[in-house]
N, C-alpha and C positions, 0 to 999 in steps of 0.2 A: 430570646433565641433558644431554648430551653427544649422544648417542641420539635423547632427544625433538629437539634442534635440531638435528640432522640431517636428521630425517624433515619437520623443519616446510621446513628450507632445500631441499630436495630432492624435495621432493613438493607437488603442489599440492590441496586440501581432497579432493577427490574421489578420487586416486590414493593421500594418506595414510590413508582411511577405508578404499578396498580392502583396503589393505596390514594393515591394522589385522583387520580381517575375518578373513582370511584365515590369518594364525598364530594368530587365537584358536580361530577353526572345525577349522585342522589339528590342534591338540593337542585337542578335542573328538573328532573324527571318529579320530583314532589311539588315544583313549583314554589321553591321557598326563595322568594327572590332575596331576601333580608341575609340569609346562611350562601346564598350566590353569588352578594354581592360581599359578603366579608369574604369568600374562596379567593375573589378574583382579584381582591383588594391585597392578598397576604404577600404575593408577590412584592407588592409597590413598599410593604411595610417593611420588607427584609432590605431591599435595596436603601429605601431612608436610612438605616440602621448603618449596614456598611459605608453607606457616606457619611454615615458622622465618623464613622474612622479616618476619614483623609483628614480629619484637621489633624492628624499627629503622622501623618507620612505614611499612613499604609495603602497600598494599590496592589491588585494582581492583576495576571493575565491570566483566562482560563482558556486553557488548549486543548480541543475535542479533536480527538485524531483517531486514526484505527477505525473507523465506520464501516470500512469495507470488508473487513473481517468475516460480518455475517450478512453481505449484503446480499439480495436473491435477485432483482433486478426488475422486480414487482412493481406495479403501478403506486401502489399503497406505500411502499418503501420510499419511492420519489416523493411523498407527498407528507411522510413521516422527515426525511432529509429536508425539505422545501421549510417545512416547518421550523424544525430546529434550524435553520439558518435565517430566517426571517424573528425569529427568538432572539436569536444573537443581536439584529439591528436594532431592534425594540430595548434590549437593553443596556448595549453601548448607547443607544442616545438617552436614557432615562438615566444610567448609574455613570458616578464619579469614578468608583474605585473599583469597578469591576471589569475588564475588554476581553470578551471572549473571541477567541480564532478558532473556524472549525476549517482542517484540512480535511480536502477529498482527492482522490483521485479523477484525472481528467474526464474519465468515461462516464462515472460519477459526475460528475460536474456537467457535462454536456446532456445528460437525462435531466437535471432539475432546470437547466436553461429552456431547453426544448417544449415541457410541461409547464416553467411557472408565469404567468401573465402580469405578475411584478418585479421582474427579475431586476428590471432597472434599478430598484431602490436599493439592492443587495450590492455591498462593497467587495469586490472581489479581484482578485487578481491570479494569473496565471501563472506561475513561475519554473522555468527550467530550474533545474540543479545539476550544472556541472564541476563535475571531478575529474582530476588529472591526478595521474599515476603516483606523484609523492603524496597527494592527497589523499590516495586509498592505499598508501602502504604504510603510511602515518596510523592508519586509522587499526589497522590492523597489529603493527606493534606495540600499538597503548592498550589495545585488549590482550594482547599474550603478556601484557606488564604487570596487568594490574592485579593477579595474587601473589607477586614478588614483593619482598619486602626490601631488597637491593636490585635494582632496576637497572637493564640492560639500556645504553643510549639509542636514540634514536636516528632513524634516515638510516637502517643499515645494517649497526649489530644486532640488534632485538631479531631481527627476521633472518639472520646469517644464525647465530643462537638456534633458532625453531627449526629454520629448514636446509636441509643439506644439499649441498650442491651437487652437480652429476659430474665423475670424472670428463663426461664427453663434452662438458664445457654447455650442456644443456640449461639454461635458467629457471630457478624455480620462479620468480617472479614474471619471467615473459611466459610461460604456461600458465599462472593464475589470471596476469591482467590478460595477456593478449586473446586468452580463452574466453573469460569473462567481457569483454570489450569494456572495462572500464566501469560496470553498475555497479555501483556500492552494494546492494543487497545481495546480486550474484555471486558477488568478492567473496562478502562475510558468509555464505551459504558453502562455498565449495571450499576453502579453508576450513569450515568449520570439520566438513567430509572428509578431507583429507587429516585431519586431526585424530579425530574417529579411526578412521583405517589404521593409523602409526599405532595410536592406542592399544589396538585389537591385536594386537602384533609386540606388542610390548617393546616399543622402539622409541628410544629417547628421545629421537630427534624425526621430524617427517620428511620422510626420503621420497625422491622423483617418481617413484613405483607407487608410492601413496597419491602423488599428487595424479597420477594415469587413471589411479583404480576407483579414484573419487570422481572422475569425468562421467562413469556411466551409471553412478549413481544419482548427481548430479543435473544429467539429463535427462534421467526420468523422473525425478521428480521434478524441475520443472517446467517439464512439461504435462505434465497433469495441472502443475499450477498453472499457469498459463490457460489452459482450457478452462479451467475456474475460474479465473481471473475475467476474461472477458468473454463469460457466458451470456452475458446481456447482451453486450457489444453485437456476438458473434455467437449465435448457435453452434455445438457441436464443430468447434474452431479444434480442436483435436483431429477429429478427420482428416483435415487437409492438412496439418501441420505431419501426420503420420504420413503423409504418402513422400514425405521426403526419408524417410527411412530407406538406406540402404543406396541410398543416391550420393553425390558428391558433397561435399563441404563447398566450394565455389562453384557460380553460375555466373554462365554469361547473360545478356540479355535475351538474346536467342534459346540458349536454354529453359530461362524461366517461361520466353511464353512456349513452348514446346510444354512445359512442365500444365501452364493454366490448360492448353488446350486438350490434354489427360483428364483433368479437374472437371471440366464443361462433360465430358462422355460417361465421367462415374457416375453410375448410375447409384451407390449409396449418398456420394456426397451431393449430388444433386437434390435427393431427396430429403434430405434432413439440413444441408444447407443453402437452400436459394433461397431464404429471406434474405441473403446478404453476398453471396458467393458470386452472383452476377455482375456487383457495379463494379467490381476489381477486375475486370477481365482484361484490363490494359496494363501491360509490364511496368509501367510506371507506377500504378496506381496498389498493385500489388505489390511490387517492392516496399511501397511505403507504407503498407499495413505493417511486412512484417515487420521491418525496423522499430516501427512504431510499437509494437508489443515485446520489441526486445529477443524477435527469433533470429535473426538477420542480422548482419553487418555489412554497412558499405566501406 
């Protein structure tokens, strides 16, 4: 194994995969079957190796997460994605001691279904994750705990400690969660703003005024992420997510299709979005986008 940890110490993910490439491709392209069939073989030699370790109880799981980071939403990307996930079956069914899990995101996920024509073989499952309110305010006291070296309890003091209450009997907690609707990444994103601002201000504890002034930082950024987010999805999904600017926080249904039927006449968002702007033209259908990307609350 000498070799491999060489190449792992010495090379970083992206400069190890060229490397990788590129002696497999040259004994292809030279025609050296003998150096192509030891390339292909090295694989099978390193997995031997790790299952002689289970005779002494060693197993991992290897967790490929964060894909979407840099994802562009490219043909080549699905088929870079399709790959590594048909990788993963090849080698849970080959190795003892090694199960790798690649998460992706559903959008994600529904591009490699749509392109792969062996999708069947692929173990896969879909899974919500839901959280409720002590579960994201749990989550959030044990990160304000943890450079404590005498630790505030939890369910209560730790976030009575952080954050100050409004004499008007305002809640900081129903302005995070109820603002947030409850996503954990939203939670820990606008806490974190709101931390930042008390900061800035040199204020020991984060007051109700921090928790306001971090909402419109908070929603501009994301929603820029958002339009990033499902740029595949949804071309220039910013557009139309912008024309509620300066409009109400609640809609009736009536409302929203008043709002689509705006949408159908712009003449910018027509233009840059009807590869997709069209099949939402039903107040149902459109509600369920937005929720579905986390603009919305029903």
């Amino acid at each position: 194994m000498t070799r491999e940890r060489n190449a792992i110490e010495d090379y970083d993910f992206d400069l190890r995969l060229m490397q990788f490439a590129s002696e497999g491709f040259a004994a292809l392209d030279d025609r050296q079957d003998k150096d192509w069939q030891r390339y292909i073989n090295r694989a099978k030699e390193i997995t031997e190796w790790t299952d002689e370790l289970m005779e002494s109880g060693w197993e991992t799981i290897v967790m490929l997460d964060r894909i979407d980071e840099s994802w562009d939403g490219t043909d080549s990307s699905v088929v870079i994605v399709m790959a590594l996930m048909h990788a993963c079956v090849e080698l849970t069914a080959n190795s003892k001691a090694v199960r790798p899990l690649v998460f992706l995101r559903e959008n994600v996920f529904e591009r490699v279904r749509e392109m792969d024509r062996e999708f069947a073989r692929l173990e896969t499952f879909v899974v919500p994750l839901e959280w409720t309110r002590e579960m994201l305010s749990e989550m959030i006291e044990r990160r304000l705990n943890v450079p404590l070296i005498a630790k505030y309890p939890l369910h209560g003091p730790t976030w009575d400690a952080y954050f100050e209450q409004s004499l008007s009997g305002e809640s900081s907690q129903d302005l995070v969660f109820d603002f947030c609707q409850s996503r954990p990444r939203d939670v820990l994103i606008y806490c974190k703003y709101a931390i930042e601002s008390a900061q800035r201000k040199l204020r020991e504890r984060i007051q109700i005024e921090d928790l306001h002034e971090a909402r419109k930082v908070f929603s501009d950024n994301r929603l820029k992420e958002l339009g990033d987010e499902y740029a595949d999805n949804y071309p220039q999904l910013r557009l139309v997510l912008a024309r509620f600017y300066g409009l109400g926080r609640q809609f009736t249904i009536q409302g929203i299709e008043d709002f689509i039927r705006k949408l159908l006449v712009d003449r910018e968002v027509k233009s840059h979005c009807e590869k997709w702007v069209f099949k939402y033209t039903q107040p149902d259908l459109f509600i369920k986008l937005l929720y579905d990307i986390g603009f919305a609350g029903i």
